[in-house]
N, C-alpha and C positions, 0 to 999 in steps of 0.2 A: 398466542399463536397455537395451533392445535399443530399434533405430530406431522399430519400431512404438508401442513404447508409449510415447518419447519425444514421438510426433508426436500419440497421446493426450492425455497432458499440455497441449501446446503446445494442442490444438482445447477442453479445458476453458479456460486461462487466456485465448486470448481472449474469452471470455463476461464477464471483469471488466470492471465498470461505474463509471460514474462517475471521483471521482478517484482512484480506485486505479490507473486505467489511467497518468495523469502518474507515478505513481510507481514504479509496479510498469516502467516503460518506461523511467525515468529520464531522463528528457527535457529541455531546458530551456524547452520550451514549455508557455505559460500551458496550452492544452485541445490534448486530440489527437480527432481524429476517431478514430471506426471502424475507417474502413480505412486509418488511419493507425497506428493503435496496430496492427491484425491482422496487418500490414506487418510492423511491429518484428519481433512475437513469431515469425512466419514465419521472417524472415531471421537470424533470434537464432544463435549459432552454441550449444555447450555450454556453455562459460564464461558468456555472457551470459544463459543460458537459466535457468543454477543461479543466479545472480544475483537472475534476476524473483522464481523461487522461494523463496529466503531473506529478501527482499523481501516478499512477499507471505503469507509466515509470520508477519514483525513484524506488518503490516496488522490480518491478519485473528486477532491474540492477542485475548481480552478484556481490557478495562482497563476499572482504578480509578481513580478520581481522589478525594482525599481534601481534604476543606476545613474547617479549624478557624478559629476565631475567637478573640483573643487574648483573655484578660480581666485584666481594666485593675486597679490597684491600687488607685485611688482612684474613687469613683464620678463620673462628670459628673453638675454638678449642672445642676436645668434652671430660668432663671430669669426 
């Protein structure tokens, strides 16, 4: 990727919201502001920057969650 469209990239990922920003920033703080999270991604160097992005790939995957209920061998009885 050439500088310019690096710095592309970098002006879409700050528009993530919420708590993707703790994550996507990796941070140890509980909430980042704005322009504290903007900051990060600003000063991100390459390494840190493919980082957010492979980061931010898991995030934004859909997920399943699957929930089964065991069934029992004997009935409860109700008395």
């Amino acid at each position: 990727m050439t500088k310019k469209e690096v710095d592309k990239v970098k002006m879409r990922i700050k528009k993530v919201s919420g708590i993707y920003r703790k994550r996507v920033a990796s941070t140890k703080q509980a909430f980042l502001k704005k322009e504290e999270y903007e900051a990060i991604v600003k000063s991100a160097d390459i390494q840190k920057f493919a980082k957010m992005l492979r980061i931010l790939g898991f995030l934004t995957q859909t997920k399943v969650y699957l929930f089964w209920k065991r069934k029992l061998k004997k009935p409860i009885l109700e008395g």
